[in-house]
C-alpha positions in Angstrom: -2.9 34.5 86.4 -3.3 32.9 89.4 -6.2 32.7 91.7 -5.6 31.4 95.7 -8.7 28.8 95.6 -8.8 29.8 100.1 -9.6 33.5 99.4 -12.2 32.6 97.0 -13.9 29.9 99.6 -13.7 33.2 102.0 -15.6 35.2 98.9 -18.2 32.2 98.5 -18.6 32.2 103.0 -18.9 36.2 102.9 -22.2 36.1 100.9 -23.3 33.1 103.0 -22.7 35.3 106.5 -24.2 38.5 104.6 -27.4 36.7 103.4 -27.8 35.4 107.2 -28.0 39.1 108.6 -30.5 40.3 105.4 -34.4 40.4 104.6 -35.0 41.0 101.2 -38.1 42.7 100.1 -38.4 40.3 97.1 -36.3 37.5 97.9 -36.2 34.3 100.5 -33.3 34.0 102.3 -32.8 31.0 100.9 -32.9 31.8 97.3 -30.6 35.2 97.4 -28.3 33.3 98.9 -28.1 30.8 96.4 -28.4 33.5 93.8 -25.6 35.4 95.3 -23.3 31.8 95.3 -23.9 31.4 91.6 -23.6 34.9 90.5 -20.0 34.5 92.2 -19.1 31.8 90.9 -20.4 32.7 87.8 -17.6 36.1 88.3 -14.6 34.0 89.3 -15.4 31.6 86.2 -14.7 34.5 84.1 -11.9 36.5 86.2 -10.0 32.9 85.8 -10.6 32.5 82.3 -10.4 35.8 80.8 -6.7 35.9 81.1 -6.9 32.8 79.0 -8.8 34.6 75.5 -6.3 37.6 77.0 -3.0 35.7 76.4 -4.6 34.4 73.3 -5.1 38.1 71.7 -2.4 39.8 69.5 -0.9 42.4 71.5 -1.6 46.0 69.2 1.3 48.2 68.2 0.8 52.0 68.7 0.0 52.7 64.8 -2.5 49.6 64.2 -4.3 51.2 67.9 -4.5 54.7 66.4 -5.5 53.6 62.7 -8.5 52.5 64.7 -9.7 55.9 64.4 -10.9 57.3 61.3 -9.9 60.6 61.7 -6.2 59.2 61.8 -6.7 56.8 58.9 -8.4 60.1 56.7 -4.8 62.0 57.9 -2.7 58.8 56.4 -4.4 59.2 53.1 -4.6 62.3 52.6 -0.8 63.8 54.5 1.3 60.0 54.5 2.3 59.9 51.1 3.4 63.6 51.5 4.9 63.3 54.9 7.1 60.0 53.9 8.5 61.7 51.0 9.5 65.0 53.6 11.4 62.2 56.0 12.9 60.4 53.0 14.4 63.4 51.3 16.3 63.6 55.4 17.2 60.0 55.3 14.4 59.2 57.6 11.4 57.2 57.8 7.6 56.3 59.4 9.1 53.7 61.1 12.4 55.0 62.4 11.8 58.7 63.6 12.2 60.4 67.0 10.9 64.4 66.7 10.9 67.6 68.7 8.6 70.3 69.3 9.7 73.8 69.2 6.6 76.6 70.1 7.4 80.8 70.0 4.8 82.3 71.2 5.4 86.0 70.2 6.6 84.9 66.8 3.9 82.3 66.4 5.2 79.7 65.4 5.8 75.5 65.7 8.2 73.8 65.0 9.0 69.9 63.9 12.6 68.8 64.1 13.5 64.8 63.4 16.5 62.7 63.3 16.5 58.6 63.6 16.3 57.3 67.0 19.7 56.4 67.3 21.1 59.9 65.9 22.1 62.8 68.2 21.2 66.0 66.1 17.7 67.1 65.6 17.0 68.8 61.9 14.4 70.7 61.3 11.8 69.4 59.5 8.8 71.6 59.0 7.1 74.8 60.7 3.7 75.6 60.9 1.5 78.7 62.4 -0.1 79.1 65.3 -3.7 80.4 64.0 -4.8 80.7 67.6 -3.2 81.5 71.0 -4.4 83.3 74.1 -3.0 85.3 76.9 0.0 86.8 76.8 3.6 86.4 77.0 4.5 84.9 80.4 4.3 81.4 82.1 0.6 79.6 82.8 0.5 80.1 86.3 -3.6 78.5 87.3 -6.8 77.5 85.6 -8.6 79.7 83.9 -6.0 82.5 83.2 -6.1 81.8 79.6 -1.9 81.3 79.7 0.1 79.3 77.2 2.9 77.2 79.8 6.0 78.8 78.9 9.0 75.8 80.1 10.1 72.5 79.2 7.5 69.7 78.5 6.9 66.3 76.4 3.6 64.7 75.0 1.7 62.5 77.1 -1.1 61.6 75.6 -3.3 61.2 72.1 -6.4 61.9 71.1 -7.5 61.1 68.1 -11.1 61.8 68.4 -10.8 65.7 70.1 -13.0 68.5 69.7 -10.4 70.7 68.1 -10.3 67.4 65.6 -6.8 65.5 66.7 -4.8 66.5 69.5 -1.5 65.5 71.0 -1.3 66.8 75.2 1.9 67.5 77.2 2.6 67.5 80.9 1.7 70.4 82.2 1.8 71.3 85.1 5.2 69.9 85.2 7.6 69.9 88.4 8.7 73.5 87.4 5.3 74.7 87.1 4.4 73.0 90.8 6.9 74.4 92.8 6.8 78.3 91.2 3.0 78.8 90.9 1.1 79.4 94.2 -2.1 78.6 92.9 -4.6 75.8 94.6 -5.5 74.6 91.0 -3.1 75.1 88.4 -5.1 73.9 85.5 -4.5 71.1 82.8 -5.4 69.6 79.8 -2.5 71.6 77.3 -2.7 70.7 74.0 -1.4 70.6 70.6 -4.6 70.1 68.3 -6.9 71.7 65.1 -8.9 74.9 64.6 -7.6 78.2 65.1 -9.5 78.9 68.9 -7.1 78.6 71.5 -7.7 78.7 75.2 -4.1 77.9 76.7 -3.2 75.3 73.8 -1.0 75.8 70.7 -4.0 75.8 67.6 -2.7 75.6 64.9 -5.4 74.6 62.4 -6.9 71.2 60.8 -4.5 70.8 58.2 -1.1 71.3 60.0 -2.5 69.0 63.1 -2.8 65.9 61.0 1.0 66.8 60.1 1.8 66.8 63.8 -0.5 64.1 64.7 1.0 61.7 62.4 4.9 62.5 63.1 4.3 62.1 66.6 2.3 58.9 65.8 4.8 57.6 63.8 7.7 58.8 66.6 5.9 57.2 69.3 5.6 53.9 67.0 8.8 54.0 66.2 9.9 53.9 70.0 10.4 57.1 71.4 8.1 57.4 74.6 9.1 60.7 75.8 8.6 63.4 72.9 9.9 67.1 74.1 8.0 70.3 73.6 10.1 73.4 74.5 7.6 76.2 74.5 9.9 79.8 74.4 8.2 83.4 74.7 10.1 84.3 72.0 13.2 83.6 70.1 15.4 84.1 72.9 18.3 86.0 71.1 20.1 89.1 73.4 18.2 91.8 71.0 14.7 90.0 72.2 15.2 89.9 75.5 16.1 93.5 75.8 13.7 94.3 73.7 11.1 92.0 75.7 11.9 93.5 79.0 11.6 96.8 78.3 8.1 96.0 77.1 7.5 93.9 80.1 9.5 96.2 82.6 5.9 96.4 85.0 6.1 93.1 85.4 9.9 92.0 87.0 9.3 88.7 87.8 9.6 87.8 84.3 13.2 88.6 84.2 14.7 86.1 85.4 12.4 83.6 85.0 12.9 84.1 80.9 16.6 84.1 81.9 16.1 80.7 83.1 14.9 79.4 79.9 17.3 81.2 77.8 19.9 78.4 79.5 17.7 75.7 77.5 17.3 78.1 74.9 20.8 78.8 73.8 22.1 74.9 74.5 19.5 73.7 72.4 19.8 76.8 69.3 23.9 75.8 69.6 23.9 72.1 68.9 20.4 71.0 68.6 20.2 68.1 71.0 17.8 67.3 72.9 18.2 68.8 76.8 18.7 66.6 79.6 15.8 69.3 82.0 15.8 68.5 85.9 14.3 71.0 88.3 15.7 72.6 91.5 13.9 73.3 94.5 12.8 76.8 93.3 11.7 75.5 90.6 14.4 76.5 87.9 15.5 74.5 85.4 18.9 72.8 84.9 20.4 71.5 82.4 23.0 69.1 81.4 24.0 65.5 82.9 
């Protein structure tokens, strides 16, 4: 890094002016200002040669950074063993997966498909319960209506020291969610993590999280930066959305906002790809290209 040795003259004359125009209770005039000079310098010494030890260090890959935490190393040894010999018996591995989430809310259920990160097809890998949900069926529209999103996300964020034990947290609100909800504060912090109490996140227990923690550990080692989580109301078939709107029929706006996700539903039940998800200026989603 470089430092322009003019701007830092200007720095040095700045607290030379200042200490001109001040009376310090405590301090001459005289003596803050030569306080102040080497306290600066003292700053710019270190802002110059901290990029030195910087350069020096040996940059951290994702999985050394989270095994850091030892709630993440007591997940590796008690699930890794377990959890390698799942990926093997698909031909994968730790260090060469990519994974996708899959949440139904009515059915209650997550779940975990894989493939290597240059393969097409996802394959499902494991399901696990969802021991704690709240609301009901329906997008998250703002903060504090207890809503599980319902729409097209990815993980954007770890934390491997939560409250609800480990945690993985997505993007909502997303663009969709922006545009359709009306609401001056949407709400936030969406996660995947432990116990079974649930106040707009997916629990699904401190067991199955150190499952989900480590896969997506492991996928976001392994490369993949943008992990999808497609949360449906409920297996989308043509006998659950009749069946789903006549049990919803007082609340119409749900019709074709659940038709809208069936798109992403059906292209993603029919060949099990990952979507390509934009959004229009309703907020709908599209799909493809």
């Amino acid at each position: 890094m470089v430092y322009d040795i003019c701007k830092i003259n200007d720095m040095l004359r700045a607290v030379s002016d200042r200490g001109r125009k001040q009376r310090f209770d405590r301090w001459t005039y005289p003596g803050m200002v030569r306080f102040q000079s080497v306290l600066l310098r003292m700053l710019i010494l270190a802002m110059v040669s901290a990029p030195l030890h910087a350069a020096a260090a040996p940059r951290i890959d994702f999985l050394t950074q989270q095994k850091q935490y030892k709630r993440v190393r007591d997940a590796i040894q008690a699930r890794g063993a377990t959890l390698e010999k799942a990926l093997a018996a698909k031909g994968l591995g730790s260090g060469m997966l990519n994974i996708l989430f899959v949440a139904y809310k009515a059915e209650g259920t997550l779940e975990l498909y894989a493939k290597k990160p240059d393969g097409t097809r996802f394959e499902k890998l494991a399901e696990y319960s969802i021991c704690g949900a709240s609301g009901q069926l329906g997008p998250k529209r703002k903060q504090g209506d207890l809503q599980i999103p319902e729409g097209f996300y990815r993980i954007d964020r770890y934390n491997p020291a939560s409250i609800a034990w480990l945690s993985i947290g997505m993007n909502y609100p997303n663009a969709a969610d922006k545009i359709k909800s009306r609401a001056a504060n949407l709400g936030g912090d969406i996660f995947i993590h432990g116990t079974c109490i649930s106040w707009g996140c997916l629990a699904i227990g401190d067991d199955a999280i150190k499952d989900v923690y480590l896969y997506a550990v492991y996928a976001r080692a392994s490369g993949q930066k943008d992990i999808p989580v497609y949360i449906f109301p409920f297996r989308m078939t043509g006998e659950n959305m009749r069946k789903y709107a006549a049990l919803y029929k007082e609340r119409p706006e749900l019709q074709p906002f659940w038709k809208n996700l069936k798109k992403g539903y059906d292209l993603f039940v029919a060949d099990d790809r990952a979507l390509t998800v934009r959004v229009d200026g309703n907020g709908d989603y599209l799909f493809g290209p």
